[in-house]
Backbone as a printed PyTorch tensor [residue, N CA C, xyz], in Angstrom:
tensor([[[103.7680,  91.9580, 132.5770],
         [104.4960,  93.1970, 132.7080],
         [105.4470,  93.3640, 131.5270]],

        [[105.7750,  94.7710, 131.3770],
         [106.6830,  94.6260, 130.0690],
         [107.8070,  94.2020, 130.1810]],

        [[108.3320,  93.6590, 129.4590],
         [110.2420,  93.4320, 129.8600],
         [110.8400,  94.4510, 129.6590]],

        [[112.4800,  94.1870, 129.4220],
         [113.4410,  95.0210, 129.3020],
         [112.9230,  96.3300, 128.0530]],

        [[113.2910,  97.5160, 127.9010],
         [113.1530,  98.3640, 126.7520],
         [114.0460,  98.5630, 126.1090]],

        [[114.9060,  96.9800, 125.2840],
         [115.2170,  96.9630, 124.5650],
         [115.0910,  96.8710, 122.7880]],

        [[115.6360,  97.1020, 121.6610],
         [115.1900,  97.0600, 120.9980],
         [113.6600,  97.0030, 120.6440]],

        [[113.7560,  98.1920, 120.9230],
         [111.9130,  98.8150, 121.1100],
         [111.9340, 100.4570, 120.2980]],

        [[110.6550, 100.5250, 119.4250],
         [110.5380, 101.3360, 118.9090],
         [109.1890, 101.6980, 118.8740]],

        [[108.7180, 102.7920, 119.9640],
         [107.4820, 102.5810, 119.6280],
         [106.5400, 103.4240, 118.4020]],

        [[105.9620, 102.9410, 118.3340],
         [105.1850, 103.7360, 116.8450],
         [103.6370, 104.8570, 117.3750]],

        [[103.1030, 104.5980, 118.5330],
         [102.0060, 105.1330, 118.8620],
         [101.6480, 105.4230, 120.2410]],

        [[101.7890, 106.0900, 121.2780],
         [100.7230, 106.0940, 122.5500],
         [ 99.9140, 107.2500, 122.7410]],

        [[ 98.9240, 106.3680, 123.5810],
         [ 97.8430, 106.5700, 123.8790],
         [ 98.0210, 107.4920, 125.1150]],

        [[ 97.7090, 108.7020, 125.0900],
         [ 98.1320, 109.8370, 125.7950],
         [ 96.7870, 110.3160, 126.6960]],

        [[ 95.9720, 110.1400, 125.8500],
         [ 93.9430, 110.2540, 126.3340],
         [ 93.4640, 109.2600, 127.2190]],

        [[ 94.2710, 108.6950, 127.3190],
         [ 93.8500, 107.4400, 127.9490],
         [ 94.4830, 107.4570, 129.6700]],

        [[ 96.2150, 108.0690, 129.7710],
         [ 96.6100, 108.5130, 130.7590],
         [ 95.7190, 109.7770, 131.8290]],

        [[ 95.3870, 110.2960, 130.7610],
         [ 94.5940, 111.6750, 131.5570],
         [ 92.9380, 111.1730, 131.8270]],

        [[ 92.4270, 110.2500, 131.1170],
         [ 90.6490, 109.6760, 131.4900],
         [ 90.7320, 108.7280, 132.8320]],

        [[ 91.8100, 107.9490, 132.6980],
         [ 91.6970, 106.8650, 133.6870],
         [ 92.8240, 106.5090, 134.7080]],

        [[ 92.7470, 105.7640, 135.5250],
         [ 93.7820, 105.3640, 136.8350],
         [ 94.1780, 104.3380, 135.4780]],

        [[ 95.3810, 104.4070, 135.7410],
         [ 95.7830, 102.8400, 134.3200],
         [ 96.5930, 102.1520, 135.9070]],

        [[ 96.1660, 100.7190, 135.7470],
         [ 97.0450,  99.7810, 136.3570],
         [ 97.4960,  98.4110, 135.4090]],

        [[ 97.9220,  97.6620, 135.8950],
         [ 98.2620,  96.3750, 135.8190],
         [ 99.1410,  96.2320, 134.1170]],

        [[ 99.9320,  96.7400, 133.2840],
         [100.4110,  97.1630, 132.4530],
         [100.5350,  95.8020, 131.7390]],

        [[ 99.8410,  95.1320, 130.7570],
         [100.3580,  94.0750, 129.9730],
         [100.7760,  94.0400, 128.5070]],

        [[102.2630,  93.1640, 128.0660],
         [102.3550,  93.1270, 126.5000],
         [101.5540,  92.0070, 125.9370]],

        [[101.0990,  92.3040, 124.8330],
         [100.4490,  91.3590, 123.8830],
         [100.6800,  91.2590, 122.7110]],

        [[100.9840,  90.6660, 121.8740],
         [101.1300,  90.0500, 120.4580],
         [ 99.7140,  90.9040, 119.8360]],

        [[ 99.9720,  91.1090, 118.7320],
         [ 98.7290,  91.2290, 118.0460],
         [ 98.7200,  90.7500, 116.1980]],

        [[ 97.3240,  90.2870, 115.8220],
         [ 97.5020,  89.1240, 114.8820],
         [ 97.2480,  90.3300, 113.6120]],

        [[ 98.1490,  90.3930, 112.6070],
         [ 97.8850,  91.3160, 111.6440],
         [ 97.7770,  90.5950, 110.0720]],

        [[ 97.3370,  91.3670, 109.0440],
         [ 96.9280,  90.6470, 108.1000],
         [ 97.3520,  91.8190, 106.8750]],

        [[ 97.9020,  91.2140, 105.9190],
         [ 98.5590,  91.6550, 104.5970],
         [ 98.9390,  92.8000, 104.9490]],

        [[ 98.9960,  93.5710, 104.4710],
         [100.0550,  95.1810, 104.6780],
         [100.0250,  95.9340, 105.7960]],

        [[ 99.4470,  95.2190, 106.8830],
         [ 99.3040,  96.1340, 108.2360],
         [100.7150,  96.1060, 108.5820]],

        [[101.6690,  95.0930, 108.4670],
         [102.9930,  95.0460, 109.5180],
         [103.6230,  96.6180, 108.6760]],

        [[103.3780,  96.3900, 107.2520],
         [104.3660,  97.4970, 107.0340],
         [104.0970,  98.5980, 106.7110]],

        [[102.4260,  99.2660, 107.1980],
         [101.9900, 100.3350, 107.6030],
         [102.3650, 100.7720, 109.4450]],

        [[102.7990,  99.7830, 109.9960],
         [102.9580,  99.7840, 111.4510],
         [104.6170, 100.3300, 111.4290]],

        [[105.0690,  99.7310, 110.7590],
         [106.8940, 100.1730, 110.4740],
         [106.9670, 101.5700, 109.7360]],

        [[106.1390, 101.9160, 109.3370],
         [106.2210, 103.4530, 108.7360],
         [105.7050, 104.4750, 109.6660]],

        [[105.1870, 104.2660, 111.0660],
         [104.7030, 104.4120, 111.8920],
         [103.5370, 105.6550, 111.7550]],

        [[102.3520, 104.7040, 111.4000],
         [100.6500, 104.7750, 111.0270],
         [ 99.9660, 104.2530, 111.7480]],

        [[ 99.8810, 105.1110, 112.6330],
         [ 98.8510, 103.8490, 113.5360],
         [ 98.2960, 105.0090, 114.8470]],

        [[ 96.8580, 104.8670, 115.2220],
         [ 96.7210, 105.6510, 116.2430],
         [ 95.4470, 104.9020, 117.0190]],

        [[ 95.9020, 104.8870, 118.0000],
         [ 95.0240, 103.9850, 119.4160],
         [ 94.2180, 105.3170, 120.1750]],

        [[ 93.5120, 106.2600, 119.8250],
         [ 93.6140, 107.3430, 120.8580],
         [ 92.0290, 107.1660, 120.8430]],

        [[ 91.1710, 106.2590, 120.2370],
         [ 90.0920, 106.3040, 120.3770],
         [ 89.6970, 104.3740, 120.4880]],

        [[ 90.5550, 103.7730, 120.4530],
         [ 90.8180, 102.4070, 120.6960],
         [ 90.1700, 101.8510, 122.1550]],

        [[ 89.7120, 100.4550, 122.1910],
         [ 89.6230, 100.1250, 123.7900],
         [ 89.6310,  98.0840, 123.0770]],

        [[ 89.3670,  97.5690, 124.1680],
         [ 89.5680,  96.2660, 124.0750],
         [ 88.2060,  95.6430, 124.7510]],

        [[ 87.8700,  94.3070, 123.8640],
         [ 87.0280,  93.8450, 124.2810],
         [ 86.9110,  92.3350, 124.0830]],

        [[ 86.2560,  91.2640, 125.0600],
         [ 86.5790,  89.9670, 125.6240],
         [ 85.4260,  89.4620, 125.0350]],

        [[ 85.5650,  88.7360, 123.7400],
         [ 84.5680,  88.2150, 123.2880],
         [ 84.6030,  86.1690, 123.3240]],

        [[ 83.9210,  85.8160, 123.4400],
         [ 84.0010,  84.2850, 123.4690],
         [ 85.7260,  83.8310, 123.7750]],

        [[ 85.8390,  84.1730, 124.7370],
         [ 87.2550,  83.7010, 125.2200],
         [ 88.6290,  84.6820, 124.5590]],

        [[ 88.0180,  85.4340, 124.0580],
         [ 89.0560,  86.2890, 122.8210],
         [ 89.3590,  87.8300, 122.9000]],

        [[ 90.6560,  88.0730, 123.6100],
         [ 90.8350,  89.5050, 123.3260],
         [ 91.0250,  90.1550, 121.7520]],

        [[ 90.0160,  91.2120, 121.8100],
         [ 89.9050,  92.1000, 120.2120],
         [ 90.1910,  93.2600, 120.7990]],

        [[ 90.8930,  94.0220, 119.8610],
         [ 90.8910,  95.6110, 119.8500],
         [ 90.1160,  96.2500, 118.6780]],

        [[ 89.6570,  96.9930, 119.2120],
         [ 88.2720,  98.2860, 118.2680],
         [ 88.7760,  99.2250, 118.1370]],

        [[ 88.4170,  99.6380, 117.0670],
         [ 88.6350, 101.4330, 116.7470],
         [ 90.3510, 101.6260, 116.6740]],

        [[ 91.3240, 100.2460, 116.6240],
         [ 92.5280, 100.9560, 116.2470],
         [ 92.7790, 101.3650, 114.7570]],

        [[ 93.0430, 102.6200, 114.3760],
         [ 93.3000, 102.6770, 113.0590],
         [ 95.0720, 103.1000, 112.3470]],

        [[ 94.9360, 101.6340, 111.3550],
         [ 95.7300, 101.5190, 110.3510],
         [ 95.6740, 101.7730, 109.5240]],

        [[ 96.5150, 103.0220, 109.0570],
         [ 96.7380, 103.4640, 107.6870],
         [ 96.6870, 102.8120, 107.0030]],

        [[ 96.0150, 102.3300, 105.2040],
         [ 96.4820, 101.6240, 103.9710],
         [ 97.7880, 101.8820, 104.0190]],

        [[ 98.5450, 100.8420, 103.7920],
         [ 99.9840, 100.8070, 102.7660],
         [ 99.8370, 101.6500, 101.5400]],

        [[100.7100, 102.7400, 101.8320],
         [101.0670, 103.4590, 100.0280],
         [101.0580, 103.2020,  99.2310]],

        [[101.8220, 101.7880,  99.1310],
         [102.8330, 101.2100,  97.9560],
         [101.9640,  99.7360,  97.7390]],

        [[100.8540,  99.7420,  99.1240],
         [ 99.7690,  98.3190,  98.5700],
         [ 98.9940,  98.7880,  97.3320]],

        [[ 98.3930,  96.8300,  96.7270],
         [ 97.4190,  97.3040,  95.9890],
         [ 96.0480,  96.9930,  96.6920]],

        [[ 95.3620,  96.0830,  95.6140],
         [ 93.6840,  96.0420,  95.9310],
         [ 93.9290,  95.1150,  96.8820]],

        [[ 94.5720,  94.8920,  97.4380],
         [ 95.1080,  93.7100,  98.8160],
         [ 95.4810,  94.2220, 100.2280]],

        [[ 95.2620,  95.6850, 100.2270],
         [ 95.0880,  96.3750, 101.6560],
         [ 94.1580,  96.0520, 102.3180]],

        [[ 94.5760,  96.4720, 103.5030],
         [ 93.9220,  96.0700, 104.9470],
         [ 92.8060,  97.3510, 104.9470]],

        [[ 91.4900,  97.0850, 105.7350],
         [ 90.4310,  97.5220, 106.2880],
         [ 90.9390,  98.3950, 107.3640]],

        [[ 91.2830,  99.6140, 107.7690],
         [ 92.0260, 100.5390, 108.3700],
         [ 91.3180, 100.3460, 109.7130]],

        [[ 90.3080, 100.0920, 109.8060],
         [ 89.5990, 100.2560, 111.1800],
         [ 88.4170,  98.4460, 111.9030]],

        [[ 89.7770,  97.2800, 111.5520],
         [ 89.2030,  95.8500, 111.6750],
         [ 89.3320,  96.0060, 112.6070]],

        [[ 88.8160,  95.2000, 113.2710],
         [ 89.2140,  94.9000, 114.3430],
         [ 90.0180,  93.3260, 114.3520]],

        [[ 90.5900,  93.4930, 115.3840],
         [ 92.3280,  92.3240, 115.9160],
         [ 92.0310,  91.4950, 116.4270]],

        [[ 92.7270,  90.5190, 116.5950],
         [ 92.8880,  90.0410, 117.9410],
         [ 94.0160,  90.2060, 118.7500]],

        [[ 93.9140,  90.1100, 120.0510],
         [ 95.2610,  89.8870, 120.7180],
         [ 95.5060,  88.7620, 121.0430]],

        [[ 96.8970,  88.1540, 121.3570],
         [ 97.4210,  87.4100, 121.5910],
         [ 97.6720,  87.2860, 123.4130]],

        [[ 97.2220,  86.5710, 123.9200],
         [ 97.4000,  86.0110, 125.2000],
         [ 96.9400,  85.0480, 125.9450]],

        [[ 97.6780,  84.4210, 126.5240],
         [ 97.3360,  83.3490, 127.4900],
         [ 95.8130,  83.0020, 128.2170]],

        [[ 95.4790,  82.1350, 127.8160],
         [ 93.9250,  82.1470, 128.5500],
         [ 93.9980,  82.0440, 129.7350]],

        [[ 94.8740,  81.9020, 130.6770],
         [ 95.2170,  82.6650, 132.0550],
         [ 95.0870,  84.3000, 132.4620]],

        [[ 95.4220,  84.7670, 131.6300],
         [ 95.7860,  86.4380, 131.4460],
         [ 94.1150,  86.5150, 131.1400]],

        [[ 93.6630,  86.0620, 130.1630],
         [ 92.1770,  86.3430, 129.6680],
         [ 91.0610,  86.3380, 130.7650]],

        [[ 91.6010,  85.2290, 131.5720],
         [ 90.6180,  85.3260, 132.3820],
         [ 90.9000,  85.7730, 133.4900]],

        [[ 91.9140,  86.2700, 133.8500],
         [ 92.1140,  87.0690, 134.8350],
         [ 91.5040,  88.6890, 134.5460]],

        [[ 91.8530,  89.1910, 133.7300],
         [ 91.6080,  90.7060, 132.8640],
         [ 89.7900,  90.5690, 133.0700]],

        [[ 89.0530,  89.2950, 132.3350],
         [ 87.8050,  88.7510, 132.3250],
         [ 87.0150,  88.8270, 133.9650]],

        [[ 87.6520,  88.4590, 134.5610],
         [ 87.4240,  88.4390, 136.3120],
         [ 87.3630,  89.9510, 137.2620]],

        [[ 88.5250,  90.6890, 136.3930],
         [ 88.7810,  92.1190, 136.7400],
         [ 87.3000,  93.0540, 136.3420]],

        [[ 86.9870,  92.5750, 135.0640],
         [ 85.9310,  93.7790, 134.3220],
         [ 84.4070,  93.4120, 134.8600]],

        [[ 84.1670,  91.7710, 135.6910],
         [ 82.9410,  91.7670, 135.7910],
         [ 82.7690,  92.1400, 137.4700]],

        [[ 83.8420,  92.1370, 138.4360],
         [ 83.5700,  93.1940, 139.4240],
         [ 83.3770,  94.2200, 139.2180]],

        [[ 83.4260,  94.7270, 138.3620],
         [ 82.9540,  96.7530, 138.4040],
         [ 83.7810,  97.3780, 138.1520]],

        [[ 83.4730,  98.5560, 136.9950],
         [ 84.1870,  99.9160, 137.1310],
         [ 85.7210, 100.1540, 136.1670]],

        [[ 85.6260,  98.5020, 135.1830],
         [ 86.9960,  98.2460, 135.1250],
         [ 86.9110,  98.5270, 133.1490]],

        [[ 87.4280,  98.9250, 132.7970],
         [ 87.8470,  98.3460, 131.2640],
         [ 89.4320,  98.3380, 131.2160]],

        [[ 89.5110,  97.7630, 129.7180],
         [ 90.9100,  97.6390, 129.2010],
         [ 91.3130,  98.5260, 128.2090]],

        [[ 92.4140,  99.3480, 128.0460],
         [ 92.6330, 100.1850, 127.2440],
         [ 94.1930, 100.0140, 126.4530]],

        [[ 94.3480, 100.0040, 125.2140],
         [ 95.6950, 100.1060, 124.7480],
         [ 96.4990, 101.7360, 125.2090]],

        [[ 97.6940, 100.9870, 125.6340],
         [ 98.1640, 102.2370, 126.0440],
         [ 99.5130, 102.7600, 124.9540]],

        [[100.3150, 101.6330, 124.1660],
         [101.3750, 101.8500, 123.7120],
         [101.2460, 100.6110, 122.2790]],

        [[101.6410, 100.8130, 120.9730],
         [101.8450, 100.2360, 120.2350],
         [103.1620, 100.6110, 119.4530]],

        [[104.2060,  99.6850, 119.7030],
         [105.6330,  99.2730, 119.4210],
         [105.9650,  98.1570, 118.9580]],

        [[107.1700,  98.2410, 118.0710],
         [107.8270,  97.1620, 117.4160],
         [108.9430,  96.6560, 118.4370]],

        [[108.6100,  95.3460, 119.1850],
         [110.1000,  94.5510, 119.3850],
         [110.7120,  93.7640, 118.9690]],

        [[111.6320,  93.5130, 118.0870],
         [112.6570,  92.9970, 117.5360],
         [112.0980,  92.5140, 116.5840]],

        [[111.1500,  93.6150, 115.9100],
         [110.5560,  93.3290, 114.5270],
         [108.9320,  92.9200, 114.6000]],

        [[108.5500,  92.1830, 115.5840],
         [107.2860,  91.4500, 116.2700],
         [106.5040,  93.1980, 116.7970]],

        [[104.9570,  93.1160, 116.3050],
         [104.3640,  94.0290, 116.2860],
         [103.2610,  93.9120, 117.8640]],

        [[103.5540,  94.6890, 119.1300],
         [102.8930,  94.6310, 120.3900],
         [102.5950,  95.8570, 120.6870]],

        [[101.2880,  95.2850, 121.7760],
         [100.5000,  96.2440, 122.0750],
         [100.5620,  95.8810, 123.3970]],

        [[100.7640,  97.4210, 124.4810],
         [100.3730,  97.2770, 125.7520],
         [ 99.1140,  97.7930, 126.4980]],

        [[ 98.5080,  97.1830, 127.5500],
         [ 96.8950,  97.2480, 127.4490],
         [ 97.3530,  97.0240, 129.1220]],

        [[ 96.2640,  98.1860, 129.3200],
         [ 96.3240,  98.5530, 130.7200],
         [ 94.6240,  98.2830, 131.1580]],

        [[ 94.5300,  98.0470, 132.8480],
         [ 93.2370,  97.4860, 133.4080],
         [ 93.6220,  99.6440, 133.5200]],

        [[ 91.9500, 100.0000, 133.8990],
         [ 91.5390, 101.3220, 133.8130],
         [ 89.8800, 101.2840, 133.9910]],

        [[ 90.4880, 102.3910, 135.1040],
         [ 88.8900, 102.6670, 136.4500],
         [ 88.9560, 104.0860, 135.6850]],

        [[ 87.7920, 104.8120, 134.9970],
         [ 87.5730, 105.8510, 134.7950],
         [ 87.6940, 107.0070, 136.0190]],

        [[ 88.1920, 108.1580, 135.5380],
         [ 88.4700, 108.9670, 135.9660],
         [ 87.4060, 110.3280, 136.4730]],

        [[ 86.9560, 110.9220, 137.4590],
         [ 86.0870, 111.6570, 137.5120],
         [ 86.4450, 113.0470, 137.7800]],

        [[ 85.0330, 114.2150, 137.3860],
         [ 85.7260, 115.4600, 136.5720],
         [ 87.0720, 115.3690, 137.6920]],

        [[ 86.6990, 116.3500, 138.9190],
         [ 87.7620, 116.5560, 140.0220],
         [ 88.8250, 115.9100, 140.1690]],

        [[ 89.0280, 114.6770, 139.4290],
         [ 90.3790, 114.0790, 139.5450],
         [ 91.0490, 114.3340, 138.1590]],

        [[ 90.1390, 114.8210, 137.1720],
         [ 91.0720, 115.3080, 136.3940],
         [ 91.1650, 116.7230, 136.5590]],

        [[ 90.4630, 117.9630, 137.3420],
         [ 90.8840, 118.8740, 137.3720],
         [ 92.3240, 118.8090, 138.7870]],

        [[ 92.6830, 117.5700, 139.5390],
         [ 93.7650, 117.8990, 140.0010],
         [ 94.8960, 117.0950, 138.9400]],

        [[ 94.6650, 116.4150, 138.4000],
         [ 95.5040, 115.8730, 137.0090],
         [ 96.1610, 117.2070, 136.4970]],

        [[ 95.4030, 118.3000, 135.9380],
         [ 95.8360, 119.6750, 135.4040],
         [ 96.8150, 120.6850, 136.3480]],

        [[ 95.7660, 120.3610, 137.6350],
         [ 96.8780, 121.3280, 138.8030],
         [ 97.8210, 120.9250, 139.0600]],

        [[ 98.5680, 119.8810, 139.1440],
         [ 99.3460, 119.2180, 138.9570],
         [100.6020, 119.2380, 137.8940]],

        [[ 99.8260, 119.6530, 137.1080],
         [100.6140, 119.5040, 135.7450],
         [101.4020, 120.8570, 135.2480]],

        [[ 99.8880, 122.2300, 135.9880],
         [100.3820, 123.2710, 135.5390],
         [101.7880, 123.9670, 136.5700]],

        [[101.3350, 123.1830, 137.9980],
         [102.3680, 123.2640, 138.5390],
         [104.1220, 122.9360, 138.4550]],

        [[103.9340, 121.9290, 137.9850],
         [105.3660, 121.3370, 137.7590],
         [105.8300, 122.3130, 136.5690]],

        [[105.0510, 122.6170, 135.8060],
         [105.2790, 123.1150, 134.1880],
         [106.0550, 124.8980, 135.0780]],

        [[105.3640, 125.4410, 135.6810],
         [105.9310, 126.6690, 136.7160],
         [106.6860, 126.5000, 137.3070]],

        [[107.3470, 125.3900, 138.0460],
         [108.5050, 125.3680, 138.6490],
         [109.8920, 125.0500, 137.6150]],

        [[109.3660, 124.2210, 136.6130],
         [110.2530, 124.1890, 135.3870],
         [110.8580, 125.2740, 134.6570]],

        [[110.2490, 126.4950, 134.7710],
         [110.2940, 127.5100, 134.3250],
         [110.9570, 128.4330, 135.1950]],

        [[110.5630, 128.4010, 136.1430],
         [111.4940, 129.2000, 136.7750],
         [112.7100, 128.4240, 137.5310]]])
């Protein structure tokens, strides 16, 4: 679960991801970065909106997150669209691992933020969403947005 929201800045969420799926079980993770990604992440470059996570030989990776090149890098920039790893407990792994082979389940990044300088990602368990539950997602939405208003 996340801790306190202190010294927290976040740089990116995943907004597509709230409206496709039920998000539960909310976890932070470390993620392992390489030459100019930290300080394309601090200029805040970064977009998860087509991102998901996947459990390979014991190993959480994230896909499709894309990192801007560094401006000010040279021929020593990062590959904008590598894929990661995450950082977590092989407890957590195989719990998340246990979740996706009952059914119906993936993992999705929901938030990418800086805490106290250390670059994390939060990754939510997520049961896809079907049409009718997102057309009451909208009724819902347009409602509150009308009572706000008046």
């Amino acid at each position: 679960m996340v801790k306190k929201l202190e010294n927290l800045k976040i740089i990116s969420s995943n907004k597509k991801a709230h409206f496709n799926y039920f998000l539960s079980d909310f976890t932070e993770c470390g993620i392992v970065l390489v030459g100019t990604e930290i300080k394309s992440l601090r200029a805040n470059s970064c977009s998860i909106g087509d991102a998901y996570v996947l459990i390979r030989q014991g190993e959480m990776e994230i896909v499709n997150m894309h990192i801007n090149p560094y401006e000010k890098g040279n021929i020593f920039n990062h590959d904008p669209l590598r894929t990661r790893k995450l950082l977590l407990h092989n407890k957590e792994i195989n719990w998340f691992t246990n979740q996706i082979k009952k059914g119906g389940f993936t993992i999705v990044p929901t938030r990418v933020y800086l805490r106290n300088g250390k670059a994390k990602v939060e990754i939510a368990l997520a049961k896809g969403k079907k049409l009718y539950d997102k057309r009451e997602t909208i009724k819902k939405r347009d409602l509150e947005r009308d009572l706000e208003r008046e």
